[in-house]
mmCIF file as Biopython writes it, N, C-alpha, C and O atoms, coordinates in Angstrom:
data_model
#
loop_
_atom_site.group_PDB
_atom_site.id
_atom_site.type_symbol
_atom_site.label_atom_id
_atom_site.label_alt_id
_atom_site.label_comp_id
_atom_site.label_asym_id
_atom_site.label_entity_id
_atom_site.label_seq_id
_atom_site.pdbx_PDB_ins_code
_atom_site.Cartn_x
_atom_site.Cartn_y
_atom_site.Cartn_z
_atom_site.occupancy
_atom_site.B_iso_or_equiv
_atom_site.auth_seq_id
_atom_site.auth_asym_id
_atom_site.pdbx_PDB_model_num
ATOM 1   N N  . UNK A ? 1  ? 15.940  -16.449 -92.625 1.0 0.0 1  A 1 
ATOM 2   C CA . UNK A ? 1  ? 15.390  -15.417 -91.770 1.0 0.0 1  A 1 
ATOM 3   C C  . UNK A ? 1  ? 13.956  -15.128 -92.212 1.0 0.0 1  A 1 
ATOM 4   O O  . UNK A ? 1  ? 13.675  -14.769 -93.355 1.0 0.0 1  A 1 
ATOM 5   N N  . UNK A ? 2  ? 13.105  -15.300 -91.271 1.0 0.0 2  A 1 
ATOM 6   C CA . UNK A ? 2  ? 11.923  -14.825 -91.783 1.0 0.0 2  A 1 
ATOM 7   C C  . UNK A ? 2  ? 11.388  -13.744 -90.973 1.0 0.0 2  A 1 
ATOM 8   O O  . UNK A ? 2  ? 11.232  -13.767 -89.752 1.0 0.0 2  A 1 
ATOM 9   N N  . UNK A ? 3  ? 11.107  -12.743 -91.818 1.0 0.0 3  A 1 
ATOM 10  C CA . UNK A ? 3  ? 10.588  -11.367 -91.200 1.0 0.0 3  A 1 
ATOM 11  C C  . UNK A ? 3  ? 9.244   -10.925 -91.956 1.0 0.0 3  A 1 
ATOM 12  O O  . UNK A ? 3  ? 8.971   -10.865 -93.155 1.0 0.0 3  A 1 
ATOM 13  N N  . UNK A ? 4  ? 8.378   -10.587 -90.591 1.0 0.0 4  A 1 
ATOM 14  C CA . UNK A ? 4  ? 7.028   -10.158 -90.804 1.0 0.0 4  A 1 
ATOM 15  C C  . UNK A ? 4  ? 6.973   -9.237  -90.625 1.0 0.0 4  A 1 
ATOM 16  O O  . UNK A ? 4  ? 7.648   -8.828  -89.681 1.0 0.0 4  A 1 
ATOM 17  N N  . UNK A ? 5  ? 5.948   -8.036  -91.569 1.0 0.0 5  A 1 
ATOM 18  C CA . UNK A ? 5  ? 5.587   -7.215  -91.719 1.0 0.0 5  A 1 
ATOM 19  C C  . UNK A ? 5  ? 4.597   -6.948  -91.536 1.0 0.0 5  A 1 
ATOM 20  O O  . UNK A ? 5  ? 3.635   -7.300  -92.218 1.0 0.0 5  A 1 
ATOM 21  N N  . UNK A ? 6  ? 4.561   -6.002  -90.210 1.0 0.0 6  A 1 
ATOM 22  C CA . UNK A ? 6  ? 3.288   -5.639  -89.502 1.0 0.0 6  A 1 
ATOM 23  C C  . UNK A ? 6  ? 2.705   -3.998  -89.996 1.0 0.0 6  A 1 
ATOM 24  O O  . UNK A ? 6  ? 3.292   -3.441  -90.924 1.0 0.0 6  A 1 
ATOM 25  N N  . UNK A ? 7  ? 1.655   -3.377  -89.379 1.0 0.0 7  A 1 
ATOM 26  C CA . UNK A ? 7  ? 1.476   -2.446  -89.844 1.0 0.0 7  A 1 
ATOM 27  C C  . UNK A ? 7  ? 0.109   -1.849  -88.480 1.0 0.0 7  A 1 
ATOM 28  O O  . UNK A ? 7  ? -0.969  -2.161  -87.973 1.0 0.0 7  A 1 
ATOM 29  N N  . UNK A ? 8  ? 1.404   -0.619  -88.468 1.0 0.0 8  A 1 
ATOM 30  C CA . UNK A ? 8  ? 0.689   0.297   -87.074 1.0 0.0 8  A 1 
ATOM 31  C C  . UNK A ? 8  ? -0.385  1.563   -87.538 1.0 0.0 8  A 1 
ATOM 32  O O  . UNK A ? 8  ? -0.999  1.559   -88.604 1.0 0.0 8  A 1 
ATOM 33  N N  . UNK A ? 9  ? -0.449  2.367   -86.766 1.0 0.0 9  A 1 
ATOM 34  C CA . UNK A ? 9  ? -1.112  3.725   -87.054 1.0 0.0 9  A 1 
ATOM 35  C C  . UNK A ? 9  ? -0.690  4.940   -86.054 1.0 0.0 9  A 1 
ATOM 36  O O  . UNK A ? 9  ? -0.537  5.281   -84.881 1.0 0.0 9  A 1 
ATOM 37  N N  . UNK A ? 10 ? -0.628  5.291   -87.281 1.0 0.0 10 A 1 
ATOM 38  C CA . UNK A ? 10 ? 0.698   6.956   -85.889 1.0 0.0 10 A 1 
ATOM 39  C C  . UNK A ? 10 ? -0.165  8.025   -86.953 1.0 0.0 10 A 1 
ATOM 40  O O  . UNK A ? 10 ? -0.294  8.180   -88.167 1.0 0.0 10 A 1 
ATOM 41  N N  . UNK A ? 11 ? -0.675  8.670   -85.641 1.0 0.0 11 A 1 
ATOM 42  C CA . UNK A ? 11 ? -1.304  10.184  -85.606 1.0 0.0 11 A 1 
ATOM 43  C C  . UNK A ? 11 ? -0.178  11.384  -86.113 1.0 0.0 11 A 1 
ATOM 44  O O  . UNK A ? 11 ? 1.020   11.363  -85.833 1.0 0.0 11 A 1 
ATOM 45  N N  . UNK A ? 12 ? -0.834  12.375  -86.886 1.0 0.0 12 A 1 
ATOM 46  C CA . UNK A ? 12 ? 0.288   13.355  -87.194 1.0 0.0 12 A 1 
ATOM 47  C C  . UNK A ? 12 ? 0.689   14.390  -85.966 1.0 0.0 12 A 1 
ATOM 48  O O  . UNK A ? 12 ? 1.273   15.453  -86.176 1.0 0.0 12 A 1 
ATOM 49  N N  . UNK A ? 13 ? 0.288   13.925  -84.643 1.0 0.0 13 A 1 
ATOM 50  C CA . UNK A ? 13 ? 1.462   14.447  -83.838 1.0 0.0 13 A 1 
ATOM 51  C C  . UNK A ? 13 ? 2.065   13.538  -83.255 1.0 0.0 13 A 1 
ATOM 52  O O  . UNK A ? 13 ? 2.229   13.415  -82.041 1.0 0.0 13 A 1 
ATOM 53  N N  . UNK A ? 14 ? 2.581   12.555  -84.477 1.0 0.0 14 A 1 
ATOM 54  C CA . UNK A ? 14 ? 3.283   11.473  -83.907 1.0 0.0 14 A 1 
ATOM 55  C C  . UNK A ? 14 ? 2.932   10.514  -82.263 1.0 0.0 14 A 1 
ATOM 56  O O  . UNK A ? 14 ? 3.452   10.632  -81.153 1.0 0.0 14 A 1 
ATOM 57  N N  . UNK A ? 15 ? 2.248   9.938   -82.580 1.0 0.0 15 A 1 
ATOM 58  C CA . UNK A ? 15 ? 1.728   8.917   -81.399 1.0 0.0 15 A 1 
ATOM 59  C C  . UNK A ? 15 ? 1.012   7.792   -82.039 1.0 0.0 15 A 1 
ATOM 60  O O  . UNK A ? 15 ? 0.224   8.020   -82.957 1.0 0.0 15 A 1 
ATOM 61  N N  . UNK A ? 16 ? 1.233   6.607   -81.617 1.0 0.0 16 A 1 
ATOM 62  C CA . UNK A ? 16 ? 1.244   5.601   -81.750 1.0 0.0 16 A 1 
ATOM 63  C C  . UNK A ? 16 ? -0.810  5.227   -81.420 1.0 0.0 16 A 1 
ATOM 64  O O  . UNK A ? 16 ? -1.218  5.747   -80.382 1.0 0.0 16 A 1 
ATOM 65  N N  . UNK A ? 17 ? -1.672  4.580   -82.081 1.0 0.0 17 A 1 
ATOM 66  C CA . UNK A ? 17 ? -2.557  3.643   -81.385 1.0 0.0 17 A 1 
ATOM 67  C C  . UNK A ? 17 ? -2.118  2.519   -80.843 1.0 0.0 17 A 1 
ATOM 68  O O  . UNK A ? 17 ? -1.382  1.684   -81.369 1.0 0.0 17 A 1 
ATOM 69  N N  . UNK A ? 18 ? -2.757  2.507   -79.371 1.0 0.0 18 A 1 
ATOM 70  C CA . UNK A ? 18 ? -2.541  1.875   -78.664 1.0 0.0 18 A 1 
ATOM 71  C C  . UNK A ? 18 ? -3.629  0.573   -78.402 1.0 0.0 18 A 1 
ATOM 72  O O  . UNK A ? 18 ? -3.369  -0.629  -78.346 1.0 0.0 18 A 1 
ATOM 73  N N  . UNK A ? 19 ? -5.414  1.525   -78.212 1.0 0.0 19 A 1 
ATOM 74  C CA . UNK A ? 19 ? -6.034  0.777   -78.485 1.0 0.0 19 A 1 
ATOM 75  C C  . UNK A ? 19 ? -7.309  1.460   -78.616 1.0 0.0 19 A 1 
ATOM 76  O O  . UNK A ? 19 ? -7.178  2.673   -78.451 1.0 0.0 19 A 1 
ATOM 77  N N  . UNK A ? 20 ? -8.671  1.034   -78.893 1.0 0.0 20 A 1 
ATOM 78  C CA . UNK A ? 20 ? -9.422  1.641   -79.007 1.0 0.0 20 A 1 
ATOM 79  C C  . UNK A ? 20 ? -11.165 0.819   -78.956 1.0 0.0 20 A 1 
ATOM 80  O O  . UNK A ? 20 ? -11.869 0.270   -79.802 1.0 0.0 20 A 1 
ATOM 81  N N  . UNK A ? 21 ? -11.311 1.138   -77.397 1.0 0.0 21 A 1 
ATOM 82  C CA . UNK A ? 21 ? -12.221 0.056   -76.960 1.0 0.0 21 A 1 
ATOM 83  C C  . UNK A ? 21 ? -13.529 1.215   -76.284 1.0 0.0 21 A 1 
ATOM 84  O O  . UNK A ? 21 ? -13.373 2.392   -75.962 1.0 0.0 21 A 1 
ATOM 85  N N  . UNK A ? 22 ? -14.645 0.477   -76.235 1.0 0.0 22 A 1 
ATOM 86  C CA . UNK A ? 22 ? -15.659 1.368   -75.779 1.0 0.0 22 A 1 
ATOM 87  C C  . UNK A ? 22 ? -15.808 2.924   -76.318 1.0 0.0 22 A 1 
ATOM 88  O O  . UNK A ? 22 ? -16.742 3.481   -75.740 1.0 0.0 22 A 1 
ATOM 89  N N  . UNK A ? 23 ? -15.236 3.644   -77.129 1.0 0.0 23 A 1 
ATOM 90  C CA . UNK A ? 23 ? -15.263 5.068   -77.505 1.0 0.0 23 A 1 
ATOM 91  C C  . UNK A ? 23 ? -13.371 5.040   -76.562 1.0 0.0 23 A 1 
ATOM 92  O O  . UNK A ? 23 ? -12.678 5.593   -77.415 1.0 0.0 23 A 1 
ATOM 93  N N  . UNK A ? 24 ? -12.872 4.853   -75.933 1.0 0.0 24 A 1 
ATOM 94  C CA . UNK A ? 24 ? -11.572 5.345   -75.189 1.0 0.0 24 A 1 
ATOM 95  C C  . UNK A ? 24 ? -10.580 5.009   -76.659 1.0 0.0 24 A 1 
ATOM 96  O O  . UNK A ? 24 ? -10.572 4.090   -77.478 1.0 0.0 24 A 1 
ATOM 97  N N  . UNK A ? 25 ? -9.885  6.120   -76.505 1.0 0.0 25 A 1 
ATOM 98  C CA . UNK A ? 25 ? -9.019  5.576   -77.640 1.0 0.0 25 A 1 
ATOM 99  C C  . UNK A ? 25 ? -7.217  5.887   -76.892 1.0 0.0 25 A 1 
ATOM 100 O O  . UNK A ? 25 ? -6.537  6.913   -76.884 1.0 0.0 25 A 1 
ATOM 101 N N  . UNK A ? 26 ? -7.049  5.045   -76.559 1.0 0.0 26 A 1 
ATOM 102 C CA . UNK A ? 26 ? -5.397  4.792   -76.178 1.0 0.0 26 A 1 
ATOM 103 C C  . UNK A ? 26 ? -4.356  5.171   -76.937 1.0 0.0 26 A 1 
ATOM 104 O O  . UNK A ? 26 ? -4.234  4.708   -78.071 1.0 0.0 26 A 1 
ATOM 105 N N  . UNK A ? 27 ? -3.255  6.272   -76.303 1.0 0.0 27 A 1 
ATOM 106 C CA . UNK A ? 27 ? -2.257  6.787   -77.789 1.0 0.0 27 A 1 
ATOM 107 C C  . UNK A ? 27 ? -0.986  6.714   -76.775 1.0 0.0 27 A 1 
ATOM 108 O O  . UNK A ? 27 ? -1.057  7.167   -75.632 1.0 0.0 27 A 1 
ATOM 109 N N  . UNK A ? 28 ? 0.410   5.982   -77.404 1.0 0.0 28 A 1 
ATOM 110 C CA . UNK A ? 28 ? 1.584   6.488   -76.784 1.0 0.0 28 A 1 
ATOM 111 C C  . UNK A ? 28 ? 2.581   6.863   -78.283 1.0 0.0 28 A 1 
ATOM 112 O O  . UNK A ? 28 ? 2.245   6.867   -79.467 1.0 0.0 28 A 1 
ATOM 113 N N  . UNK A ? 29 ? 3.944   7.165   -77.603 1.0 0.0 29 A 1 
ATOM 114 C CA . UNK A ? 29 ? 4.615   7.730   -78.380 1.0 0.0 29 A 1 
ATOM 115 C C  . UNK A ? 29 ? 5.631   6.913   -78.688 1.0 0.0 29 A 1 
ATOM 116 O O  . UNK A ? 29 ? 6.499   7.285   -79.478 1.0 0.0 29 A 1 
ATOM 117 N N  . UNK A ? 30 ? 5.664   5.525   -78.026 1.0 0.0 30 A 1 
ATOM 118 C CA . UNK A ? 30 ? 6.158   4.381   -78.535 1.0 0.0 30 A 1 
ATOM 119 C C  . UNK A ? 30 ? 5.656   3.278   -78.844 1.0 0.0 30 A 1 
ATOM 120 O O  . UNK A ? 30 ? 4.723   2.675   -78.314 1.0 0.0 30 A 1 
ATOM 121 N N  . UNK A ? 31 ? 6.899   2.759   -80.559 1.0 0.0 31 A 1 
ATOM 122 C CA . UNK A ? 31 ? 6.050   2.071   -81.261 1.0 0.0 31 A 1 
ATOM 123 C C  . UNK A ? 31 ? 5.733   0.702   -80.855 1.0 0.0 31 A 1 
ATOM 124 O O  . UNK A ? 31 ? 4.916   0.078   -81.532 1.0 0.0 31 A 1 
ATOM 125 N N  . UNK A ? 32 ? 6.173   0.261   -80.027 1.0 0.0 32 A 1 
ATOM 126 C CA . UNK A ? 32 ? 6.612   -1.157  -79.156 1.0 0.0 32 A 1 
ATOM 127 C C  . UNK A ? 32 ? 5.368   -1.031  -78.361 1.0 0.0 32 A 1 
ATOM 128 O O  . UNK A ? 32 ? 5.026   -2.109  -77.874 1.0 0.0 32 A 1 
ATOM 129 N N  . UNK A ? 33 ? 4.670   -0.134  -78.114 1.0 0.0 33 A 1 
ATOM 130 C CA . UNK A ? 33 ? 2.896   -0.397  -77.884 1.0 0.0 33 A 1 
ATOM 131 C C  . UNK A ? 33 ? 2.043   -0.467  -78.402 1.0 0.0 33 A 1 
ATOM 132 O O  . UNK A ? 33 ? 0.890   -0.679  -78.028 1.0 0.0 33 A 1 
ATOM 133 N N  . UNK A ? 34 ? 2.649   -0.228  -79.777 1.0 0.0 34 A 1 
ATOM 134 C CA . UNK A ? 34 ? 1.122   0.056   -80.476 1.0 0.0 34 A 1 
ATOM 135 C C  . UNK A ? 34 ? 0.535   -1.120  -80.891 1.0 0.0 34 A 1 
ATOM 136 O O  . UNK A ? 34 ? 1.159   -2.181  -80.910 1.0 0.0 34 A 1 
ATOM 137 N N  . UNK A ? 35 ? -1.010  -0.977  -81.337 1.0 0.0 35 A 1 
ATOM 138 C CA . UNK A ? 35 ? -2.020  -1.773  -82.310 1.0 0.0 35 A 1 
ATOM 139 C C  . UNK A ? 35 ? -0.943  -2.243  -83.030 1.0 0.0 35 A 1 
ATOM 140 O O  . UNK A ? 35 ? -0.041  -1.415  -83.158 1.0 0.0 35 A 1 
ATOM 141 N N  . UNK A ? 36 ? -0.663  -3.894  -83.809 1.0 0.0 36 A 1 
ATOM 142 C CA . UNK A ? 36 ? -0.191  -3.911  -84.850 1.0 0.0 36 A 1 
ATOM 143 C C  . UNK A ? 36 ? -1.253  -4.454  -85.806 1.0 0.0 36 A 1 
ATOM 144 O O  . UNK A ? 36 ? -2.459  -4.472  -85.562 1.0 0.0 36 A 1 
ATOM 145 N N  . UNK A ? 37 ? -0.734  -4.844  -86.792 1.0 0.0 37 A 1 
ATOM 146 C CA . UNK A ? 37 ? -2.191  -5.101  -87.581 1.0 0.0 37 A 1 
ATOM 147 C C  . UNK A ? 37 ? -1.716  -6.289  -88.560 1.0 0.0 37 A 1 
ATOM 148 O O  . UNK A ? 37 ? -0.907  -5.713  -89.287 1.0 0.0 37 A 1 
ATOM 149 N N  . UNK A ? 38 ? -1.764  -7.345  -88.886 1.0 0.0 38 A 1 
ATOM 150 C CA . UNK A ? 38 ? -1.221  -8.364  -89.801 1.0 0.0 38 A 1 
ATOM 151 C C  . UNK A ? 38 ? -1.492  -8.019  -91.244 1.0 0.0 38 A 1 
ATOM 152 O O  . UNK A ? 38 ? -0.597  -8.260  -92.053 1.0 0.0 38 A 1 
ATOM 153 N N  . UNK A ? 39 ? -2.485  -7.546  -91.610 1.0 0.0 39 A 1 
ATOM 154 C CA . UNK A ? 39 ? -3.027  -6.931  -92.876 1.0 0.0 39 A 1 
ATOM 155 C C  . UNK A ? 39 ? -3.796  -5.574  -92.842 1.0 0.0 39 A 1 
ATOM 156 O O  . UNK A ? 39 ? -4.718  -5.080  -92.192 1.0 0.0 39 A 1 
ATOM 157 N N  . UNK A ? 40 ? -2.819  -5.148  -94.045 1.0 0.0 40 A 1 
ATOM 158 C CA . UNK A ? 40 ? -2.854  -3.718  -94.499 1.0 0.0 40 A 1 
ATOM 159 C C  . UNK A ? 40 ? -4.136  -3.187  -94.469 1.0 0.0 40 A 1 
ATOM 160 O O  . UNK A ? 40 ? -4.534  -2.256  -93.768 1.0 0.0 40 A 1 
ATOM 161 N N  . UNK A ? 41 ? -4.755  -3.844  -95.280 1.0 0.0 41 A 1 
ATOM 162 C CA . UNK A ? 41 ? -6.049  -3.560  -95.852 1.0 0.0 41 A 1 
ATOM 163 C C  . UNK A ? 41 ? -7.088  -3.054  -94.150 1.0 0.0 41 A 1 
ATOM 164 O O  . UNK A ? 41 ? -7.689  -1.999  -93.946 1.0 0.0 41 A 1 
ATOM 165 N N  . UNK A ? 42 ? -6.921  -4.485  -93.046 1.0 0.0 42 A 1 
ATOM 166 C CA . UNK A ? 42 ? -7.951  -3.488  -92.149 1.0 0.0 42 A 1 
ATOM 167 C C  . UNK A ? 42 ? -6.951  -2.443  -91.202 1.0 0.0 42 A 1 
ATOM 168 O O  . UNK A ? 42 ? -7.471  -1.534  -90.555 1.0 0.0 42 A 1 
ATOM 169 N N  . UNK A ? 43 ? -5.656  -2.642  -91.195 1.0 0.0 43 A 1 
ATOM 170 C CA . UNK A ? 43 ? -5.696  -1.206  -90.680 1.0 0.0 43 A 1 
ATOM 171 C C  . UNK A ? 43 ? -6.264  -0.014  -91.524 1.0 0.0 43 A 1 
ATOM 172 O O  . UNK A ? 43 ? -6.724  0.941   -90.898 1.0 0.0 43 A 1 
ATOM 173 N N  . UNK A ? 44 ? -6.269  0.009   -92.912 1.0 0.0 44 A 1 
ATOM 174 C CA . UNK A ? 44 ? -6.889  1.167   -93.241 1.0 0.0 44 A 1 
ATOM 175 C C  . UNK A ? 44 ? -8.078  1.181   -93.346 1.0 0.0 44 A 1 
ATOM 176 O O  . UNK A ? 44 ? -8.739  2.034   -93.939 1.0 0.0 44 A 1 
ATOM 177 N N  . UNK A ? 45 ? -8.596  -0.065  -92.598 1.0 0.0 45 A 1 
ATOM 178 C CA . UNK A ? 45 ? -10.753 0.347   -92.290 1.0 0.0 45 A 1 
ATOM 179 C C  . UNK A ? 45 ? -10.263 1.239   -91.459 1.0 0.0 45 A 1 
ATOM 180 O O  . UNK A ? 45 ? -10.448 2.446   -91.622 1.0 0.0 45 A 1 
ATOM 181 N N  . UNK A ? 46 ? -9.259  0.497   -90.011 1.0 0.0 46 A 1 
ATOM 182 C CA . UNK A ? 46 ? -9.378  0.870   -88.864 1.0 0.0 46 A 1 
ATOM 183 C C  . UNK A ? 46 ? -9.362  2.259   -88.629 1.0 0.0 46 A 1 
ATOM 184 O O  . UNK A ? 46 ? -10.008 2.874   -87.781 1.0 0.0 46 A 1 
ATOM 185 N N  . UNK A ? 47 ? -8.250  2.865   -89.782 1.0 0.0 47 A 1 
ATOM 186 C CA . UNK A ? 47 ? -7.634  4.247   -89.583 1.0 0.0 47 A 1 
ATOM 187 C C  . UNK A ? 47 ? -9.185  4.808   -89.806 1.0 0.0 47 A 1 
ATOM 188 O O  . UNK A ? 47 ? -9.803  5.335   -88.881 1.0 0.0 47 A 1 
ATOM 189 N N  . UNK A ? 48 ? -9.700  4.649   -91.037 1.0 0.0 48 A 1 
ATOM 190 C CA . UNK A ? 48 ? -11.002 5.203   -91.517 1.0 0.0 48 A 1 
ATOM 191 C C  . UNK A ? 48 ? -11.894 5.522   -90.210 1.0 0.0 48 A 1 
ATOM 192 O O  . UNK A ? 48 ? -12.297 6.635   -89.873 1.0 0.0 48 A 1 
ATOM 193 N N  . UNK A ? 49 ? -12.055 4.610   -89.722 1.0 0.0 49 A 1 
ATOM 194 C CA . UNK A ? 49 ? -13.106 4.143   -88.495 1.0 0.0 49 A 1 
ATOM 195 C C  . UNK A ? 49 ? -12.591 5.189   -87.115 1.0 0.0 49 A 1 
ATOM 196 O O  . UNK A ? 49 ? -13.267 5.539   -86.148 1.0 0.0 49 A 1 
ATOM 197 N N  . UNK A ? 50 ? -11.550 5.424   -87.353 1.0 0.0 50 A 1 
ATOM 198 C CA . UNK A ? 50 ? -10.942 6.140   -85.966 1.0 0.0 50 A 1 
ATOM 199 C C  . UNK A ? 50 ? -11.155 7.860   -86.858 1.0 0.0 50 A 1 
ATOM 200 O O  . UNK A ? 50 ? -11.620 8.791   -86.200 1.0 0.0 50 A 1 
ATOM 201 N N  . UNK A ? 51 ? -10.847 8.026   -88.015 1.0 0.0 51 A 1 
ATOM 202 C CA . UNK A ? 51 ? -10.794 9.302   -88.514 1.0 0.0 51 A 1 
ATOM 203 C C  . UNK A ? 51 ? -12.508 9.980   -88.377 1.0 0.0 51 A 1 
ATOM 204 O O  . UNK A ? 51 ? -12.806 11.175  -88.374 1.0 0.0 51 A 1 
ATOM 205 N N  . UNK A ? 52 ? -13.637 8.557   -88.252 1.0 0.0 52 A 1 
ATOM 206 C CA . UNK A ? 52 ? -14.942 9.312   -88.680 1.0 0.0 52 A 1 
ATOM 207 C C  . UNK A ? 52 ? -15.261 9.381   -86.841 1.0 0.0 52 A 1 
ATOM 208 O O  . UNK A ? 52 ? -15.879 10.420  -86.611 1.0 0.0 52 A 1 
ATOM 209 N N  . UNK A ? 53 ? -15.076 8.796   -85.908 1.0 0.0 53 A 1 
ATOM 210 C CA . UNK A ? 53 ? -15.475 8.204   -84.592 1.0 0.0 53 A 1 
ATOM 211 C C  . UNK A ? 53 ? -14.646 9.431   -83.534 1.0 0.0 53 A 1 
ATOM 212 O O  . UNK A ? 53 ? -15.181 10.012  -82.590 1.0 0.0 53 A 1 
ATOM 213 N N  . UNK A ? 54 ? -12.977 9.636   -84.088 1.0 0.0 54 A 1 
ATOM 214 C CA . UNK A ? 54 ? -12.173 10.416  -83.120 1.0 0.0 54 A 1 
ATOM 215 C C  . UNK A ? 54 ? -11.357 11.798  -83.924 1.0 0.0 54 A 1 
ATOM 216 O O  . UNK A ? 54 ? -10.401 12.506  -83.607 1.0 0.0 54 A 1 
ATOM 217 N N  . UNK A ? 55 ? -12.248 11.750  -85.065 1.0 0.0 55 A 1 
ATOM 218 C CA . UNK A ? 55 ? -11.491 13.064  -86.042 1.0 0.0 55 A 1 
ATOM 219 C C  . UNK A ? 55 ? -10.194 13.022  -85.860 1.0 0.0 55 A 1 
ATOM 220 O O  . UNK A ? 55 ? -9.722  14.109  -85.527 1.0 0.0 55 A 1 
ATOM 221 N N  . UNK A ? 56 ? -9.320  12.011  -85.975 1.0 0.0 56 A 1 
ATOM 222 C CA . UNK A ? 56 ? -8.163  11.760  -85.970 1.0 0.0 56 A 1 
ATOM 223 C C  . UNK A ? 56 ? -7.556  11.869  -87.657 1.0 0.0 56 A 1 
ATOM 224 O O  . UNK A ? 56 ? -8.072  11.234  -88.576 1.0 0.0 56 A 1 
ATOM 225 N N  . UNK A ? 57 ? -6.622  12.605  -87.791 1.0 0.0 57 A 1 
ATOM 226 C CA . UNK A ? 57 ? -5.348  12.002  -89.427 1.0 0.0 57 A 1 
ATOM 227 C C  . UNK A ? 57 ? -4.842  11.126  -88.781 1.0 0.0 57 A 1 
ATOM 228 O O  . UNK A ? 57 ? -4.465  11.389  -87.638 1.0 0.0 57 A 1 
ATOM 229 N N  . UNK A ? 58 ? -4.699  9.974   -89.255 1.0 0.0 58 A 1 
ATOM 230 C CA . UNK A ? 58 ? -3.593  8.790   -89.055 1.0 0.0 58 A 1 
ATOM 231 C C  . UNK A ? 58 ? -3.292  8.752   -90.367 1.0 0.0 58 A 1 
ATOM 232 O O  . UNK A ? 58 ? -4.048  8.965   -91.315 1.0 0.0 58 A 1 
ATOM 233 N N  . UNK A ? 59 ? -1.860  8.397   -90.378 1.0 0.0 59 A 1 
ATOM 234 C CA . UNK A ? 59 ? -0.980  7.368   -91.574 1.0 0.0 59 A 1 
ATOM 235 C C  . UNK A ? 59 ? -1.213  5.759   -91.282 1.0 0.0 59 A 1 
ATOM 236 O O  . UNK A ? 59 ? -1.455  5.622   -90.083 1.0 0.0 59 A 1 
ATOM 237 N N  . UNK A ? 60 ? -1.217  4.921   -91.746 1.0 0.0 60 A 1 
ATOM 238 C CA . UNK A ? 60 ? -0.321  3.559   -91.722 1.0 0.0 60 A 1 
ATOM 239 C C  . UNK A ? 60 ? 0.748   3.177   -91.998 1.0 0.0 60 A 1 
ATOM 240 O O  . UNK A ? 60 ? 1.126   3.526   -93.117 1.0 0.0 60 A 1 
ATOM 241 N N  . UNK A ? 61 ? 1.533   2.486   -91.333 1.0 0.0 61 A 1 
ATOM 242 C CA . UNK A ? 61 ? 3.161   2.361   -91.344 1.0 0.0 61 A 1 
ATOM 243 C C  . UNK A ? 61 ? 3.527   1.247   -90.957 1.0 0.0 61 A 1 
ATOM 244 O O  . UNK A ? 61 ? 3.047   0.603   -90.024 1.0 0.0 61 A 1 
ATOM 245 N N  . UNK A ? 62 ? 4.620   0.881   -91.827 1.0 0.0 62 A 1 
ATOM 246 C CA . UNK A ? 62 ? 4.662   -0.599  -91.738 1.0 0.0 62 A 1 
ATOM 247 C C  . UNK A ? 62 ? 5.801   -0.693  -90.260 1.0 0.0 62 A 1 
ATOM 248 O O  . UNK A ? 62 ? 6.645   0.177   -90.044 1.0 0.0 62 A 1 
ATOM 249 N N  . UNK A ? 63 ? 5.625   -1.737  -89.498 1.0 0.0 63 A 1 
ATOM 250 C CA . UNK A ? 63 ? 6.249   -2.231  -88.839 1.0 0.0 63 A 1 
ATOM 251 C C  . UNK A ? 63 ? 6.912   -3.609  -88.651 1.0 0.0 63 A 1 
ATOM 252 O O  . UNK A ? 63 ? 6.281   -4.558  -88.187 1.0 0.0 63 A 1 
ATOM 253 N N  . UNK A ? 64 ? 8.375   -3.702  -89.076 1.0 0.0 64 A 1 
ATOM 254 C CA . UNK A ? 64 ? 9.041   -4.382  -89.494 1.0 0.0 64 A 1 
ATOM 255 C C  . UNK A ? 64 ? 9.669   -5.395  -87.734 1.0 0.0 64 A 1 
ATOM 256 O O  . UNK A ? 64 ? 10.396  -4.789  -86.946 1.0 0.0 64 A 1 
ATOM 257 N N  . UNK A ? 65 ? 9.230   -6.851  -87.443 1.0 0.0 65 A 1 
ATOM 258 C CA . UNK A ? 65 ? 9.411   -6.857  -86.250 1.0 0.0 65 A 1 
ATOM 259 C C  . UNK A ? 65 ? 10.986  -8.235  -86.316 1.0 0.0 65 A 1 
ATOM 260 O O  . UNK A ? 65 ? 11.542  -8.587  -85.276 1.0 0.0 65 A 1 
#
């Protein structure tokens, strides 16, 4: 069995990135839409990049597919 470990970004009122193009930043509340990210490391530019751009808290969280 081989299982990959992905890794999303969920806002602390729980919502998912979806996407984040031109300044629009896309949010749902399911995780089966979101951004995934193959490596850890740039989702947490990304989170960074969304926290200075959309004053957003995000976590990163792994998503197990």
């Amino acid at each position: 069995m081989n299982i990959t470990t992905e890794y999303v970004l969920l806002t602390d009122d729980q919502n998912y990135v979806v996407e984040y193009l031109i300044g629009e930043l896309v949010l749902s509340n399911s995780i089966t839409e979101a951004m995934k990210f193959n490596d850890e490391k740039i989702a947490l530019r990304f989170k960074d990049r969304l926290k200075q751009s959309c004053q957003l808290t995000l976590s990163v969280n792994t998503y197990i597919d």
